[in-house]
C-alpha positions in Angstrom: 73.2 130.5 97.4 76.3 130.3 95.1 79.4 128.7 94.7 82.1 131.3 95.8 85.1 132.0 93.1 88.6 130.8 94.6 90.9 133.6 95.2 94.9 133.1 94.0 96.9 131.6 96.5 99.1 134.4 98.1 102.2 134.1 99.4 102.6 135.7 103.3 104.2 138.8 103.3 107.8 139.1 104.8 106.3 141.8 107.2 104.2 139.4 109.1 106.3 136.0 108.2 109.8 134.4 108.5 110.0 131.8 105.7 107.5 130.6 103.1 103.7 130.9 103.9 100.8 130.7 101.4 97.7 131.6 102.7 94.2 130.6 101.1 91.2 132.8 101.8 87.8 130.3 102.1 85.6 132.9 103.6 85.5 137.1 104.4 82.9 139.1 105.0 80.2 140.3 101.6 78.6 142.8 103.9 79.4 145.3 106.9 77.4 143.0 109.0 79.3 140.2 108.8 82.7 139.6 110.7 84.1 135.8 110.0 87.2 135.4 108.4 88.2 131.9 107.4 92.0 131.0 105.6 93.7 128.1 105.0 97.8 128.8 106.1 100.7 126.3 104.8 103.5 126.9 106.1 107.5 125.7 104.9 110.0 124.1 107.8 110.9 126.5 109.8 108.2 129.4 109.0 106.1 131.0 111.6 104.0 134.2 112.6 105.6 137.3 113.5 104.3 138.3 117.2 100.8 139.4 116.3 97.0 139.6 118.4 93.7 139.8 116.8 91.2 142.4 118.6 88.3 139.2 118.6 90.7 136.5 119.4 91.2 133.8 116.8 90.9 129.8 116.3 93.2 127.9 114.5 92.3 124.5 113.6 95.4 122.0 112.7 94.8 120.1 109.2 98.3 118.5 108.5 101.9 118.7 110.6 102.9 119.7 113.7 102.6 123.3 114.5 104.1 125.4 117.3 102.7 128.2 119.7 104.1 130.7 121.4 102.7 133.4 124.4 105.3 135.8 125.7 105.5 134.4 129.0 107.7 131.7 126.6 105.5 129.0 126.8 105.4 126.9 123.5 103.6 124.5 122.7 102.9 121.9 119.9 99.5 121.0 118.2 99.1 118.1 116.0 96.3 117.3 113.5 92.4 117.4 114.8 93.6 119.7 117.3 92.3 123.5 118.1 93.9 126.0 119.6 91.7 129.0 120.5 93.9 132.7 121.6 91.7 135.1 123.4 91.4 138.7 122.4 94.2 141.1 122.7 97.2 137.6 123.4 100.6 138.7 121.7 101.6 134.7 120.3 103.1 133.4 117.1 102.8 130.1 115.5 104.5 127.6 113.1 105.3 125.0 111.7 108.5 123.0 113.1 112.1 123.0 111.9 111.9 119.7 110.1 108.0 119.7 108.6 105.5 121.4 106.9 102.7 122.4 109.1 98.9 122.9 108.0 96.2 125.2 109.8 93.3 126.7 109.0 92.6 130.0 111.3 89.4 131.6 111.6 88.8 135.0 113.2 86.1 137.4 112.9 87.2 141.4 111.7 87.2 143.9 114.8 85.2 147.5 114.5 88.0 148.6 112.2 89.0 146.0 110.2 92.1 147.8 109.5 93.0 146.6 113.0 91.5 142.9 113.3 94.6 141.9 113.6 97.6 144.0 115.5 101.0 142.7 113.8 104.3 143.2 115.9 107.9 142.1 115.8 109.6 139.5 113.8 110.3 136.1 116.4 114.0 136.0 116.7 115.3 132.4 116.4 116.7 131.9 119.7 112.6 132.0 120.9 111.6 130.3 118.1 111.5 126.6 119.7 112.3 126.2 122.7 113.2 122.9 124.9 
């Protein structure tokens, strides 16, 4: 057993974010037998996801603010601190933090066959779907 060295905090990349995200990796795989992937994600007002969907599904566990969800049949909807949110395999959503607040989660996934493609990243949320009323 060891304590495990804390990587940098990295900021999200404009392909896969609008606005400021930092993203915090607490756990990844050591060996090709293990799949869980564990990050901490803070995003600014107003930043959120690109459209993405992760070939095992993902969980994402709110920690501080309010964050938004979206599925493509527009449905959004808002999670609040305590709450989890769990997105089957293959779901095309993005998520958020609202216009006005900071929003805090911490997702957890495990990699697909190809880790390469764990996660499927698509187009950029335009801001007339972004919140909806």
């Amino acid at each position: 057993m060891n304590i495990e060295p804390k990587p940098a905090t990295a900021k999200g990349s404009p392909d896969w974010f609008t606005g400021d995200v930092w993203v915090d990796m607490i756990a990844a795989p050591h060996d090709d037998r293990q799949r869980m992937i564990v990050s901490r994600v803070r995003f600014a007002p107003g930043a959120r996801t690109a459209w993405h969907s992760h070939e095992q599904g993902q969980t994402l566990h709110v920690t501080g603010g309010v964050a938004l969800l979206g599925t493509r049949d527009g449905t959004v909807i808002e999670a609040r601190p305590g709450q989890t949110i769990y997105t089957p395999p293959g779901e095309e959503h993005w998520h958020g933090a609202t216009p006005d607040d900071f929003m805090e989660h911490l997702a957890m996934l495990e990699n697909g066959d190809d880790p390469a493609t764990t996660t499927v990243w698509l187009e950029h949320l335009p801001d007339r779907d972004y919140v909806r009323p």
